[in-house]
ZAMARGU-4260 file (C-alpha; in steps of 0.2 Angstrom, whole numbers, plus 5000, padded with zeros to 4 digits):
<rodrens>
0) 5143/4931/5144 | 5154/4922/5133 | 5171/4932/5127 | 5167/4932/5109 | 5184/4942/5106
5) 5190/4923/5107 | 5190/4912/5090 | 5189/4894/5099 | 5174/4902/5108 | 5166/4906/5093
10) 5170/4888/5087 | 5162/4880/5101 | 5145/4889/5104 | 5144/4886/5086 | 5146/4866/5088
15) 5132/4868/5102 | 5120/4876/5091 | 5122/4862/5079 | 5122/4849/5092 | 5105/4856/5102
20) 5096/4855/5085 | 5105/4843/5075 | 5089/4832/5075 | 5076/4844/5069 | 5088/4851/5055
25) 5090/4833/5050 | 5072/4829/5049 | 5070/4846/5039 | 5082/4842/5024 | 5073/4824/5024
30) 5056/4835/5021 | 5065/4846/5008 | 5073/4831/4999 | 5057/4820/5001 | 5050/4832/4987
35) 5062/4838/4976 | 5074/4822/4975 | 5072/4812/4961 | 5069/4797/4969 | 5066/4803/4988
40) 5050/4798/4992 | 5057/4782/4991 | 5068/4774/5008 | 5082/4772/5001 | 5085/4755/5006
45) 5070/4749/4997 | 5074/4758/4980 | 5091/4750/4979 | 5082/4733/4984 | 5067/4735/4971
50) 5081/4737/4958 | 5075/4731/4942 | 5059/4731/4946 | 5046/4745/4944 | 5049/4761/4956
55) 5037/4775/4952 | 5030/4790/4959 | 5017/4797/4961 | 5017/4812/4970 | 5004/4818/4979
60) 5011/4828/4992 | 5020/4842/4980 | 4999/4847/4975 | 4997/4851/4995 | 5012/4860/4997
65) 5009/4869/4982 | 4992/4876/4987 | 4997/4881/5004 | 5010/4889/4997 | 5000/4897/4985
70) 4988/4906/4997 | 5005/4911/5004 | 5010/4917/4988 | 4994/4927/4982 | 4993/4936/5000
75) 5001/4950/5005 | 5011/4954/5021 | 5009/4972/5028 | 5017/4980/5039 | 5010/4996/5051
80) 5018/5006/5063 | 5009/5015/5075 | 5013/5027/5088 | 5013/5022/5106 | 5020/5038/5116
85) 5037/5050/5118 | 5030/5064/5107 | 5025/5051/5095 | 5013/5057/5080 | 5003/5047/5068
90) 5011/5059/5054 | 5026/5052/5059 | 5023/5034/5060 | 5015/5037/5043 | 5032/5043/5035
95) 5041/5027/5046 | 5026/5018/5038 | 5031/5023/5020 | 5048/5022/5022 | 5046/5003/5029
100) 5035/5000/5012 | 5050/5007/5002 | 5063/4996/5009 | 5052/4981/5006 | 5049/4986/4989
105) 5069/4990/4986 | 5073/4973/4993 | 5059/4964/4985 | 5054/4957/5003 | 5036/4948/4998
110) 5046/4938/4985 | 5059/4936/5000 | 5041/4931/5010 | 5030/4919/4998 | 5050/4911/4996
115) 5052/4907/5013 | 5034/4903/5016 | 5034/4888/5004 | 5051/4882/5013 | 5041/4885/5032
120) 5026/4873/5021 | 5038/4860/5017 | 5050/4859/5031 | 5044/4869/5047 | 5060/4881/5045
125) 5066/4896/5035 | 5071/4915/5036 | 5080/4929/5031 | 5090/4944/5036 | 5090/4962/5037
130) 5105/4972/5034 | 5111/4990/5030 | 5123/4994/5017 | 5126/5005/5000 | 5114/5000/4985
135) 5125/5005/4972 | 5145/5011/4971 | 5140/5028/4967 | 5131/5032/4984 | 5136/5037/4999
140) 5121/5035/5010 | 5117/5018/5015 | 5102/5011/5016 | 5092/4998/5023 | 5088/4981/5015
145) 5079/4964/5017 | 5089/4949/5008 | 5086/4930/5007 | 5097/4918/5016 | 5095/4901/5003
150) 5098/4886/5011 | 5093/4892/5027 | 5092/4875/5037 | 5111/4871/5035 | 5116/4890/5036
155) 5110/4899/5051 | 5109/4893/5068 | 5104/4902/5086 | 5110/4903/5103 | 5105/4888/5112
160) 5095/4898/5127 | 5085/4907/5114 | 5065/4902/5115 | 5057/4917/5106 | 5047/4911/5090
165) 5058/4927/5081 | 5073/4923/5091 | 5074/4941/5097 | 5081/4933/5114 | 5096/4925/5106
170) 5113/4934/5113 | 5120/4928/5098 | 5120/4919/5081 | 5129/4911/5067 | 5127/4912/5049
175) 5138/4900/5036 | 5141/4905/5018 | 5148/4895/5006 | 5162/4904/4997 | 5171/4898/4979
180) 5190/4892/4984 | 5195/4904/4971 | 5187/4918/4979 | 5194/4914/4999 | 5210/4916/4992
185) 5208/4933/4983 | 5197/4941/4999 | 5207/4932/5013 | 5224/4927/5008 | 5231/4924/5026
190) 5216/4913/5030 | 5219/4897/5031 | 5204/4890/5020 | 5197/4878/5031 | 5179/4876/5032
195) 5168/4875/5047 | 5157/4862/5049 | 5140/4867/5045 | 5131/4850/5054 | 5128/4842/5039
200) 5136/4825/5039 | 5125/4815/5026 | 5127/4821/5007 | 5112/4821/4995 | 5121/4827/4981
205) 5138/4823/4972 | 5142/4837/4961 | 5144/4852/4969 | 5158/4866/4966 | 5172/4867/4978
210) 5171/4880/4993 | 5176/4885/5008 | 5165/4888/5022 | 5168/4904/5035 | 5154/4909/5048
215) 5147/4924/5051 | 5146/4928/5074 | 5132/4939/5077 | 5135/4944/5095 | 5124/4958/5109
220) 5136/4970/5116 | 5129/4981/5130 | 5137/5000/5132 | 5131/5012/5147 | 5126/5028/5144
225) 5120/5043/5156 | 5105/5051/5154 | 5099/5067/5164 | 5082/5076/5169 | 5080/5097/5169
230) 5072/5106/5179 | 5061/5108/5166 | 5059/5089/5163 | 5070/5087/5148 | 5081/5075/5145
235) 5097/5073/5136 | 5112/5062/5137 | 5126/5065/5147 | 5139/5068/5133 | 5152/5081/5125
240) 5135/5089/5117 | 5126/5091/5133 | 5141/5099/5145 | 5144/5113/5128 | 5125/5117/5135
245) 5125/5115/5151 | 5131/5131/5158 | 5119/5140/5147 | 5105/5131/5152 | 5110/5135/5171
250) 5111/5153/5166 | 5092/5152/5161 | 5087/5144/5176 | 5085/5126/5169 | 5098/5115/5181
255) 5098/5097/5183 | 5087/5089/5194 | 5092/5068/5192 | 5100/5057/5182 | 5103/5039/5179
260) 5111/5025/5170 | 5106/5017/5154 | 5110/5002/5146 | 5111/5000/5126 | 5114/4983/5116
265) 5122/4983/5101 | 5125/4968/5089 | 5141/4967/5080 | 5148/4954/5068 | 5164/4944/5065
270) 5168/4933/5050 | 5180/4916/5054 | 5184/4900/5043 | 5188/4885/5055 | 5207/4890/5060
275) 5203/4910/5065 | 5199/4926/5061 | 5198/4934/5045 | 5192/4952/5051 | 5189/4961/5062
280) 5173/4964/5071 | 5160/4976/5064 | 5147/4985/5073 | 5128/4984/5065 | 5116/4996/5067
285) 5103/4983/5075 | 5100/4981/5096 | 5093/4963/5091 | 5101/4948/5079 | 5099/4953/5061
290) 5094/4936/5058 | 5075/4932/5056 | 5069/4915/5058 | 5052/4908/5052 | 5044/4893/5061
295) 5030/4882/5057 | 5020/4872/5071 | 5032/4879/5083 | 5033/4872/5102 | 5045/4871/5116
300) 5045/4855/5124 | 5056/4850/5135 | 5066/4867/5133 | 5068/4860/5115 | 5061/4869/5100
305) 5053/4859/5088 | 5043/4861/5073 | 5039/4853/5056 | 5030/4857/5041 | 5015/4851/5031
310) 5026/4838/5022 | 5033/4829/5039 | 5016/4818/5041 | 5014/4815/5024 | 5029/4804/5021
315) 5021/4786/5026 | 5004/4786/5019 | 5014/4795/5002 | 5027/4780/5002 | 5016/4766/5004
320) 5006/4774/4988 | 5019/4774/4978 | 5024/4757/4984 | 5005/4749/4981 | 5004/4756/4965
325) 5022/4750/4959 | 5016/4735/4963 | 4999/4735/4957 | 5008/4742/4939 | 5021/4728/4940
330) 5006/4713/4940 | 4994/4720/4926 | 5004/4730/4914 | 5020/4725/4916 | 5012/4706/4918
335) 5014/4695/4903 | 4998/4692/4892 | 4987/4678/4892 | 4991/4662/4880 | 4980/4650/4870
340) 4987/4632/4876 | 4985/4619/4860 | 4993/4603/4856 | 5005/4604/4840 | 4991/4591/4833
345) 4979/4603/4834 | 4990/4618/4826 | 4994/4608/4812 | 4990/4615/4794 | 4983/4630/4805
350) 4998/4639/4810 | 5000/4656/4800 | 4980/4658/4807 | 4986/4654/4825 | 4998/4665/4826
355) 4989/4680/4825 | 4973/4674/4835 | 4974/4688/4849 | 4976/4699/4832 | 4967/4695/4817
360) 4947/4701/4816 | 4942/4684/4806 | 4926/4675/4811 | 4930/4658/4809 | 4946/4648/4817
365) 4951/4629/4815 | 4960/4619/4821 | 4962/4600/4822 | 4953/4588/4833 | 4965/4579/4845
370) 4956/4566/4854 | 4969/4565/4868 | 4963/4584/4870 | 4946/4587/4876 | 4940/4602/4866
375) 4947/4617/4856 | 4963/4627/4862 | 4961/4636/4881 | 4967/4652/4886 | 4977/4653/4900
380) 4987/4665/4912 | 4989/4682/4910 | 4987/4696/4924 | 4983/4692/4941 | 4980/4709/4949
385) 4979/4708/4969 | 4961/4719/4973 | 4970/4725/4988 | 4982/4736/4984 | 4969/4748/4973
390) 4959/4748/4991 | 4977/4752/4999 | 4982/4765/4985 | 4964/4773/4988 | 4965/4773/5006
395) 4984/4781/5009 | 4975/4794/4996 | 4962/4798/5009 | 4975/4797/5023 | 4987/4809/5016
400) 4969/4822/5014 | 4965/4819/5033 | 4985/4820/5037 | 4987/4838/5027 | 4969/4844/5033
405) 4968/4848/5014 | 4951/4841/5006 | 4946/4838/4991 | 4937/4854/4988 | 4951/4865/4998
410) 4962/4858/4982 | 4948/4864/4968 | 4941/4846/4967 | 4923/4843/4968 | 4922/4824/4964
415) 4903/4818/4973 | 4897/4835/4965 | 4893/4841/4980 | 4884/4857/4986 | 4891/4875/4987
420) 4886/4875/5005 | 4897/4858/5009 | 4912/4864/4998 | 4912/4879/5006 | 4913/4871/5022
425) 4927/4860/5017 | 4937/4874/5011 | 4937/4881/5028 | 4942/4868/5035 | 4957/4870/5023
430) 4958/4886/5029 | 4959/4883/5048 | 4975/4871/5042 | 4984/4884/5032 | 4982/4899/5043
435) 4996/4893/5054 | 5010/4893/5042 | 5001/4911/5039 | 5004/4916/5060 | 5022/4909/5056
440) 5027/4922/5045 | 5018/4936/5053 | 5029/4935/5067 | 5042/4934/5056 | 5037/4947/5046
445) 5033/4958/5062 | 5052/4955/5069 | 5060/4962/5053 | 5047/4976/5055 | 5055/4980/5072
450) 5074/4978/5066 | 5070/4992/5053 | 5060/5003/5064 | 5075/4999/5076 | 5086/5004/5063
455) 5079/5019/5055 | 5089/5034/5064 | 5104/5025/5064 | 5104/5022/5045 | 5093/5039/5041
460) 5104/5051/5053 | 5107/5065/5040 | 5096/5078/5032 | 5091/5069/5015 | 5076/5064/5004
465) 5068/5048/5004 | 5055/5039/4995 | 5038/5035/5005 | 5029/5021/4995 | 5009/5019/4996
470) 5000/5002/5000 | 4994/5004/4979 | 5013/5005/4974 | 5011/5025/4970 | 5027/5037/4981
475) 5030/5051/4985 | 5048/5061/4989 | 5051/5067/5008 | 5064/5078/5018 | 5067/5069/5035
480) 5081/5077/5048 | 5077/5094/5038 | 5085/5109/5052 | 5075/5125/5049 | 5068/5140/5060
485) 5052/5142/5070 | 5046/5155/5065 | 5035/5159/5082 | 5047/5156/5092 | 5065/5160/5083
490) 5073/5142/5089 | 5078/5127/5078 | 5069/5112/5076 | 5070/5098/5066 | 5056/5091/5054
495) 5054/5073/5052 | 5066/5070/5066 | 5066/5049/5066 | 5074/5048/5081 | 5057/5056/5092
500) 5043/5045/5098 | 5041/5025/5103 | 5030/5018/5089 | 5024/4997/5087 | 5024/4988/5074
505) 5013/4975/5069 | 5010/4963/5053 | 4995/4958/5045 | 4992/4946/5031 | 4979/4946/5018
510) 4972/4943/4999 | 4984/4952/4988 | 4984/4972/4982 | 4976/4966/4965 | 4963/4955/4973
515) 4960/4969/4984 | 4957/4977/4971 | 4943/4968/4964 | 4935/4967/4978 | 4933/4983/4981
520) 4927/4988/4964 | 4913/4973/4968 | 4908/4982/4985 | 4910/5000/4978 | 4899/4993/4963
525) 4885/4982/4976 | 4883/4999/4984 | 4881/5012/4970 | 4865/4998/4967 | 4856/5004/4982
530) 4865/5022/4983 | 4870/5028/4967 | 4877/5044/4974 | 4892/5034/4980 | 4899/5031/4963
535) 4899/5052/4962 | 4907/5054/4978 | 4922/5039/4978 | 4922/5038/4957 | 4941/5040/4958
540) 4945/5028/4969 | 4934/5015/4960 | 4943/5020/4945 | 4961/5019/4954 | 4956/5001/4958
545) 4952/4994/4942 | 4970/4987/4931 | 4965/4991/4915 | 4978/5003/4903 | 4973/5021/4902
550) 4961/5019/4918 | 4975/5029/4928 | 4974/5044/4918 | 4954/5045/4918 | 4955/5043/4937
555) 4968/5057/4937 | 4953/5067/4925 | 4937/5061/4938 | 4948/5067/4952 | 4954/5083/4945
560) 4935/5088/4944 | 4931/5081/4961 | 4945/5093/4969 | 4938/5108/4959 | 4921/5106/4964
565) 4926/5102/4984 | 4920/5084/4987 | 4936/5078/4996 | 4939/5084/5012 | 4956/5093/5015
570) 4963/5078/5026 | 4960/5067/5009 | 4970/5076/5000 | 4989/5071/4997 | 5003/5084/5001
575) 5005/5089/4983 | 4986/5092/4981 | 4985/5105/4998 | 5001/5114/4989 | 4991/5117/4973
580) 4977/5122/4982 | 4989/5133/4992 | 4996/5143/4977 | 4979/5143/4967 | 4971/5153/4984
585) 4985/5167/4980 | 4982/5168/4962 | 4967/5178/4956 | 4954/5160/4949 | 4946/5159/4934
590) 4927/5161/4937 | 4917/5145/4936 | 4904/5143/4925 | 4892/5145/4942 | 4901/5160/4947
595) 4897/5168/4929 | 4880/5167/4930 | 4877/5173/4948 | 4888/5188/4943 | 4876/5189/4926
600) 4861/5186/4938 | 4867/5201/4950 | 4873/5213/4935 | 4854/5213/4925 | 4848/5215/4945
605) 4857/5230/4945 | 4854/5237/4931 | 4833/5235/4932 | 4837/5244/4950 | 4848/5256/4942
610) 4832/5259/4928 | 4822/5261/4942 | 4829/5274/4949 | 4828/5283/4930 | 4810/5283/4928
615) 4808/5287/4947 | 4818/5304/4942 | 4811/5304/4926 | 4793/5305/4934 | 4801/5316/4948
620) 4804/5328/4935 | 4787/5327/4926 | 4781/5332/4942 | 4792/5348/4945 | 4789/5353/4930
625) 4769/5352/4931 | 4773/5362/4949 | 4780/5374/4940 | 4768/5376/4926 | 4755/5378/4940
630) 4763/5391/4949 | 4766/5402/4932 | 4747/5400/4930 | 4746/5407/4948 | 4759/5419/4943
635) 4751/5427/4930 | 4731/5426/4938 | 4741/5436/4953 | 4748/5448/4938 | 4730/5450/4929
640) 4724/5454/4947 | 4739/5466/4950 | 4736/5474/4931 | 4717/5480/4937 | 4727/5486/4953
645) 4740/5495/4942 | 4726/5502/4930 | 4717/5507/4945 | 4730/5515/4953 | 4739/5523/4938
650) 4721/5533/4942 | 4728/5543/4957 | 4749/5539/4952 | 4760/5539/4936 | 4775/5539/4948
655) 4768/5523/4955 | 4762/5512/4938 | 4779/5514/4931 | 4788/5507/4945 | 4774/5493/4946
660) 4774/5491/4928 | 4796/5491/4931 | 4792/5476/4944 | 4780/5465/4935 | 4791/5465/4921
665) 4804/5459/4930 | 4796/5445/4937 | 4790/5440/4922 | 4808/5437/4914 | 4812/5428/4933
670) 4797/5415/4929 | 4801/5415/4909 | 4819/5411/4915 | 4817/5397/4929 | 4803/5388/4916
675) 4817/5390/4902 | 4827/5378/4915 | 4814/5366/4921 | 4812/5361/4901 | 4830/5361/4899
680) 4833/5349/4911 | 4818/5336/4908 | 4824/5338/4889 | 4842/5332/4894 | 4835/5317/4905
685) 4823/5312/4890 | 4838/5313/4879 | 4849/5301/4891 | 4838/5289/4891 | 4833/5287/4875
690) 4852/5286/4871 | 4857/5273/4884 | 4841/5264/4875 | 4850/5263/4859 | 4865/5259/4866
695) 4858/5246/4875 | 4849/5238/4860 | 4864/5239/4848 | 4875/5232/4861 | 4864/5216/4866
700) 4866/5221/4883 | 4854/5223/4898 | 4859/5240/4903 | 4873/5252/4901 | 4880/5259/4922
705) 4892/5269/4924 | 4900/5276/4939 | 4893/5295/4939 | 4876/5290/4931 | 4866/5289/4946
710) 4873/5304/4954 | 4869/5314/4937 | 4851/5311/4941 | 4852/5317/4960 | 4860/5331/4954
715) 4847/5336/4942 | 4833/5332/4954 | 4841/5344/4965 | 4842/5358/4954 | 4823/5356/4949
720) 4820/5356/4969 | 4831/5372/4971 | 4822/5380/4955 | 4804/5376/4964 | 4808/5382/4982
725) 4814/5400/4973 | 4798/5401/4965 | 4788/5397/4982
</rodrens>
């Protein structure tokens, strides 16, 4: 391991970086100069030979790289973390997964992406970096963040035995900044204000402000660390927090059955200009170089990594175009004109008319016969256009199509009107050439996905709130690190603990958000066709995906109503939505319009039951009453029968009639009595009726119940019961 506390160290692994890829960076600023130079599609030996002469370009390799890019650009990167084990949950990879989204959003990563992509198209090399540090001056948590490194092909270079495509092998790396001279001075005024080379010997560009530039060393630090196993097969980490604990967890039984040693690497970073130090070494929060490279048609040969971009074979075919055509230009329309030949003889008298002879629309010219001149004035010279260099110009064309893999209809051109079916085909095969500048940046892509995931409890290690962004841009606010207590078991525990679980991370690439979008609307749309019950079940989410102003806040509306009426299953809902419905389920509801008229529905049920049971007493009643009529008619046919016995006895006993006579009257008044009651109470049931009729009709209503009402009629049927039994 090299000793990286020693500047000429630093020095030197940095001139063997340079050296090991001095080639391929070389050919990479050619490719970047080949398309945005001014005259660099041109050798530059030729252009300063053609001077004079006509050098034009035609530039037919910018339109590939452009719509390579540009799937680049209209697609979007997504990262997903997944859980792979250690107590790993997917609601926890989902809050990593948000978190990961947000910093991409702060840093503005798909910009950083589609910027990097277009620079992997033209020269086979770009990247970026990931690095955690305070957003603004008025906070003091830091956070992560994603930034571009411009320039990337003179400015960062890696350790020579790294092979990984994401260089997540390299021990170490360098990164060069160019700084103002004014601004060295004020940030490092013992530093000496030499620059370092950054491998660049050839200059493209002549005015250029004055700098100094310093390096940045990225360098792996390894640190041991002890780790021990309980009884109970726990595990903490041998350290100050662990022996405070120790003896208790003896006391409960829980002693320490093994233990082992661990290994940890750490990057730090050191800046340095070509003569020292400048600081002193910092320590980053990443266990792999912060540096991110992105390579397109990557190989190892030879132990040598190569690579290139789409513009690398385009170079001969676009130089001999522009070079054919130059040509072709230079001998028909730069070419003089062609002349009429003519004796001065024949001119005379003629010469105003003569002179505008390629001009002038007049039918008739003369001239004068010279015999020594065998007929009239000839036309002669003009441009002499060589045939070949069209076929040349149209063949490099074609070439440069093969080259690229980029046909005529992968670039929107349709020239032999072809068929959908054949275009189609040729687009693919467009495709099958772009999708490895695509693999290119997934890996890329994936790697910075690894270092924030890396990062995460190192940068996130307090109780605080973060954001948690959506793939449709929409967030939510989250408590991560939050201490609390269990309420089952009485111990703390720690929600959103980022520092639990092993969770993967990989990268996916496909059509942008928005054209996502649009195709779901057109699926969601194709289906309602043949089930039209899909638009009521997912109307919200066809709603969320179409861009229009407003749309949002109907979609808000359509899902409002789906909630109320239950269609979205409770793991659909968002954490808001489950806390609404939690605190409406304790608060007394509003009855729905459903609800209304079942309770309508059981209310005019009760009341015809409860009617019922009137006119079943009512009838009751009628029925005592007639018993009782019946047994007065008895009553008094017994007395008739008992007056002849009186009058037969009052024959042989006064004594006796008159206590007969005494004991008929009595009974009489009994029976009077007891009928007197029976009408009463029929009477007072007819009345109640008729009243809770009236009621009823001025009131709109069904039927008027009351608590006591149906007792009121038990009661009376009783006394009717009572009042017949005393007779019987």
């Amino acid at each position: 391991m090299p000793d990286f506390t020693k500047h000429e160290v630093a020095i030197r692994l940095l001139e063997e970086a340079q050296s090991a890829d001095d080639d391929q960076r070389e050919l990479a600023r050619d490719d970047h100069l080949f398309v945005t130079k001014v005259d660099g599609q041109w050798e530059p030996k030729f252009w300063s030979d053609c001077e004079g002469k006509p050098r034009y370009t035609f530039d037919m390799t910018s339109p590939i790289v452009d719509q390579i890019s540009g799937d680049i650009e209209q697609s979007d990167f997504d990262i997903k973390i997944s859980p792979a084990g250690n107590d790993a949950t997917k609601e926890l990879a989902e809050l990593r997964d948000g978190m990961v989204r947000n910093i991409e959003n702060l840093s503005n990563a798909q910009g950083i992406y589609a910027d990097a992509g277009r620079n992997v198209v033209t020269s086979g090399i770009d990247g970026w970096m990931v690095v955690s540090e305070f957003l603004n001056d008025n906070s003091f948590d830091q956070d992560i963040v994603v930034k571009p490194i411009y320039n990337f092909t003179d400015r960062v270079w890696f350790d020579v035995g790294a092979q990984n495509r994401d260089a997540s092998d390299s021990e170490y790396g360098f990164l060069l900044s160019a700084i103002p001279t004014e601004k060295f001075k004020q940030l490092w005024p013992e530093g000496s204000g030499s620059s370092v080379s950054d491998g660049n010997d050839a200059t493209a560009y002549f005015d250029k402000a004055e700098t100094v530039v310093i390096g940045h060393i990225y360098y792996r630090k390894q640190t041991e660390r002890e780790l021990v196993k309980t009884s109970l097969g726990r595990v903490f980490e041998n350290d100050e927090d662990f022996k405070k604990i120790e003896d208790e967890l003896a006391a409960a039984g829980e002693t320490v059955q093994d233990t082992r040693m661990v290994k940890d690497d750490t990057f730090f970073m050191r800046k340095f200009d070509a003569d020292g130090w400048l600081e002193e070494e910092e320590e980053t929060v990443f266990s792999q170089i912060p540096l991110v490279p992105a390579y397109g048609n990557f190989k190892v040969i030879e132990n040598k990594t190569t690579y290139h971009g789409a513009v690398r074979k385009l170079v001969d075919p676009q130089r001999v175009m522009n070079y054919s055509l130059s040509r072709e230009i230079e001998e028909g329309a730069l070419a003089p004109r062609a002349k009429y030949w003519m004796t001065t003889e024949q001119a005379k008298g003629h010469t105003d008319s003569l002179r505008t002879l390629n001009t002038n629309a007049d039918p008739v010219q003369f001239y004068n016969n010279d015999a020594t001149v065998p007929g009239p004035p000839q036309q002669n010279g003009g441009a002499q256009i060589n045939q070949g260099l069209r076929v040349m110009s149209d063949g490099m064309q074609q070439i440069m199509g093969s080259a690229s893999g980029i046909f005529a209809a992968g670039m929107g051109n349709n020239p032999n009107a072809q068929s959908g079916v054949a275009i189609e085909k040729l687009q693919t095969k467009s495709n099958n050439i772009t999708v490895k500048y695509f693999k290119a940046l997934e890996i890329a892509i994936c790697q910075t996905g690894r270092l924030i995931l890396d990062a995460l409890p190192k940068v996130y290690d307090v109780e605080r709130q973060v954001r948690i962004m959506s793939e449709d841009g929409s967030f939510d606010m989250q408590d991560i690190n939050q201490v609390t207590i269990d309420q089952q078991t009485g111990e703390q525990v720690t929600l959103n603990d980022l520092t639990i679980g092993k969770y993967d991370v990989t990268c996916t690439a496909g059509p942008s958000f928005n054209s996502r979008q649009q195709e779901t609307v057109q699926g969601l749309l194709e289906l309602a066709a043949i089930d039209p019950s899909i638009i009521a079940l997912g109307q919200d989410i066809l709603l969320n995906n179409i861009s229009t102003p407003g749309i949002d806040k109907i979609a808000e509306r359509s899902r409002h109503q789906l909630l109320s009426s239950g269609v979205i299953p409770e793991d659909q809902l968002t954490d808001d939505e489950k806390e609404q419905a939690a605190r409406a389920a304790q608060q007394p509801q509003e009855p729905s319009a459903e609800m209304v008229l079942a309770q309508a529905e059981q209310a005019k049920a009760d009341a015809d039951h409860q009617r019922n049971q009137i006119e079943a007493a009512r009838l009751q009643a009628d029925t005592a009453n007639k018993q009782q009529l019946n047994q007065i008619e008895a009553a008094k046919l017994q007395l008739k029968a008992q007056e002849q016995d009186v009058t037969f006895a009052e024959k042989s006993s006064n004594l006796d009639l008159k206590a007969r006579d005494q004991q008929f009257n009595q009974l009489l008044k009994m029976q009077e009595a007891t009928n007197t009651a029976l009408n009463d109470v029929v009477k007072r049931l007819n009345t109640n009726a008729d009243t809770m009729k009236t009621i009823r009709e001025a009131s709109g209503a069904d039927v008027i119940t009351g608590p006591g009402i149906i007792d009121n009629f038990i009661t009376q049927s009783n006394v009717v019961t009572e009042g017949q039994e005393q007779i019987d």
